[in-house]
N, C-alpha and C positions, 0 to 999 in steps of 0.2 A: 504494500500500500504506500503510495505514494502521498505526502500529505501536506498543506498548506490552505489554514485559516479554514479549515474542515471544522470548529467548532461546533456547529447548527446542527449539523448531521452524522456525526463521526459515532455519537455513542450508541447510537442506532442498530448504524452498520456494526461495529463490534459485537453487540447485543446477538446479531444474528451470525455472525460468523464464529464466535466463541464456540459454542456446545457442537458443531460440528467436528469442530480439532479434535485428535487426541492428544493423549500426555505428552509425546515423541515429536506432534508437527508445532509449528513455529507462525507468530505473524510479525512479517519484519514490516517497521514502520520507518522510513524515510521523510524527515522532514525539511522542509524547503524556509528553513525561519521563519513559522510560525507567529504573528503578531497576535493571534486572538489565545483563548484557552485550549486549542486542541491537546498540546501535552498533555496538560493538567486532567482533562478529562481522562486522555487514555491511559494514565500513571495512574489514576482512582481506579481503574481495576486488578491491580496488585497482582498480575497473571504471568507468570515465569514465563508462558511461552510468547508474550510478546516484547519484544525485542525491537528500542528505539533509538533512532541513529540523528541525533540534531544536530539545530546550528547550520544544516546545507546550505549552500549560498548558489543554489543553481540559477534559479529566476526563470525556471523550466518546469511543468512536468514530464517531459523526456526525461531527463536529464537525471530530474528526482526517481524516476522509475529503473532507469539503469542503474540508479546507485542501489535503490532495495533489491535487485537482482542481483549484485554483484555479494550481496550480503544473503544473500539465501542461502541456505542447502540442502534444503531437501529436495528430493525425487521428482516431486510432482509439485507444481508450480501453479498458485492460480492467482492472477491479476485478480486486484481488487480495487474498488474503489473509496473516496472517503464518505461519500454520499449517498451509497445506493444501500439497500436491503435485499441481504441472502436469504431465497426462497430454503426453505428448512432441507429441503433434499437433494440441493445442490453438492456436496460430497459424494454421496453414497450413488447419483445419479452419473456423477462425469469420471470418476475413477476407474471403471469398467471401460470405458471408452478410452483411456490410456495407456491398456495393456493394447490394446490394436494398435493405436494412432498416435501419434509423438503431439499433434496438436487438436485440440477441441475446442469450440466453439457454440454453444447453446444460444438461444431465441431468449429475448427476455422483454417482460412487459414494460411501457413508460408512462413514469408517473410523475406531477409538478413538484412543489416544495410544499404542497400541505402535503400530500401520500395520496393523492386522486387519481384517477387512472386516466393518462391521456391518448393510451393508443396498446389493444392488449396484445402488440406483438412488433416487434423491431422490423421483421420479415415481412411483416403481410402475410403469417402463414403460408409463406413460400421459402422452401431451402433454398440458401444461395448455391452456386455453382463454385466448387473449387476450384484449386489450378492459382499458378500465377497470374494470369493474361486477363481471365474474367475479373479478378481484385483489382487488376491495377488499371483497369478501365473504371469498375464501380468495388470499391472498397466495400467489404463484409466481413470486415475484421475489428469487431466492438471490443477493445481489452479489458472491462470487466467483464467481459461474459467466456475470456478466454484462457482455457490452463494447459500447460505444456509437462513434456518430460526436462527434465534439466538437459540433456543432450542438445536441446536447442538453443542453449546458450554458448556450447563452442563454435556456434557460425554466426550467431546473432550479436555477440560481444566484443569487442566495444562496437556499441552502436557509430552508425555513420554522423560523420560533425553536422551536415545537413538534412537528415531527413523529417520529415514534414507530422509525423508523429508516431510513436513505439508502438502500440498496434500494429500500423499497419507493416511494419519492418519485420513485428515478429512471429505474425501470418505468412508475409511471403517468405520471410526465410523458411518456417515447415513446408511450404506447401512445394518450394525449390529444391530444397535438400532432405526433407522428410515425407509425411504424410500428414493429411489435415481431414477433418471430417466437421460439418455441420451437424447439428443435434437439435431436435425442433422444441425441448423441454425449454418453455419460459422459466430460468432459473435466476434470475433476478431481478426486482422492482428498479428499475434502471431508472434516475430521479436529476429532471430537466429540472431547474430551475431559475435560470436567467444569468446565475453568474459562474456556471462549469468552465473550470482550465479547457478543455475544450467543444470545440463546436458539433462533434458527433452527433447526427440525428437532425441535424437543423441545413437547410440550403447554403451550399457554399455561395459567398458573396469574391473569391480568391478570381484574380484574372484569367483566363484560359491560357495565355502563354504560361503564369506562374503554373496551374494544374498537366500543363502538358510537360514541363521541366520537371517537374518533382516527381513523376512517374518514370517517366527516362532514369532520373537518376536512382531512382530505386532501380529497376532493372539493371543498370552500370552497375550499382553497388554489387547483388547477388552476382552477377558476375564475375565482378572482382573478390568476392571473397569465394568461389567455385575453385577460381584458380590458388586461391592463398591457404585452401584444406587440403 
């Protein structure tokens, strides 16, 4: 979890990701200098396995998100967010799915900042299409709805100095170098509320020259790191 000025909705989310863990798994918390009480909150629940890293001065959430990867270590990996709410059986649903697939990806409903439901399916109850070439025309790579094998991080680490958000880099690196599977289980209240690190879910307002560069250069990238394994 990637984390900055999360106060409003952090204890939420913890709330529902706790009782899922066991003794063994970990929640590594990356913080981006925090000015409101997120710490504070996530220190009041005095729970060994999570694990808080402050002070970061990225002024990203890229950036914040490669550092809580680079701090992880367990097996199985699941992006999370500070805002959203874990449906109860997101665990025990996407874990089976990772002994097949190095990368996962579930459907998740979207909701405002009170918890009202604004749209109960990311997808339109349609699978997206894997593959690199389908993503990087239309991105289907939401990172809190997505968990990986740690294997995915000897291709995806260190992230490129440019790319355009961690998602979508650590979709296509499974889907280039591994395997990726979509899963149609709404496994998280994915929670829009006006002020999200990013614009996921909302109409890009970005130039066409800038979204046709930054696609290119993700494709360069995977490439250059095909040859650098």
């Amino acid at each position: 979890m990637a984390t900055y000025n999360g106060g409003k909705y952090i204890e939420q989310q913890l709330f529902s990701v706790l009782p899922q863990l066991s003794e063994s798994d970990e929640i590594i918390i990356s913080d981006d200098s925090s000015t409101d009480n997120t710490l504070e909150i996530v220190s009041s629940f005095h729970d060994s396995r999570i694990k808080i890293f402050p002070n970061n001065k990225f002024h990203s959430p890229i950036f914040n998100f490669e550092n809580a990867l680079k701090m992880a270590s367990g097996d199985y990996i699941f992006l999370c967010d500070q805002d959203d709410i874990w449906e109860s059986n997101k665990v025990l649903t996407v874990l089976p799915y990772l002994e097949k697939y190095s990368v996962v990806v579930s459907d998740c409903c979207i909701i405002d900042g009170r918890g009202s439901l604004l749209r109960d399916s990311y997808w339109n109850n349609h699978l997206p299409p894997a593959g690199v070439f389908p993503n990087l025309i239309r991105n289907h790579y939401l990172g809190c709805c997505m968990a990986f094998r740690r294997d995915l991080l000897k291709v995806a680490l260190p992230f490129p100095s440019q790319i355009a958000m961690h998602d979508i880099w650590l979709g296509l690196c499974g889907s280039f170098f591994y395997s990726t599977v979509f899963i149609p289980d709404k496994l998280i209240r994915y929670r829009r509320h006006g002020s999200n690190a990013s614009p996921t879910a909302e109409s890009s307002t970005l130039p066409w020259s800038y979204r046709i560069t930054y696609r290119l250069y993700f494709l360069y990238q995977l490439i250059k790191r095909r040859f650098q394994c």
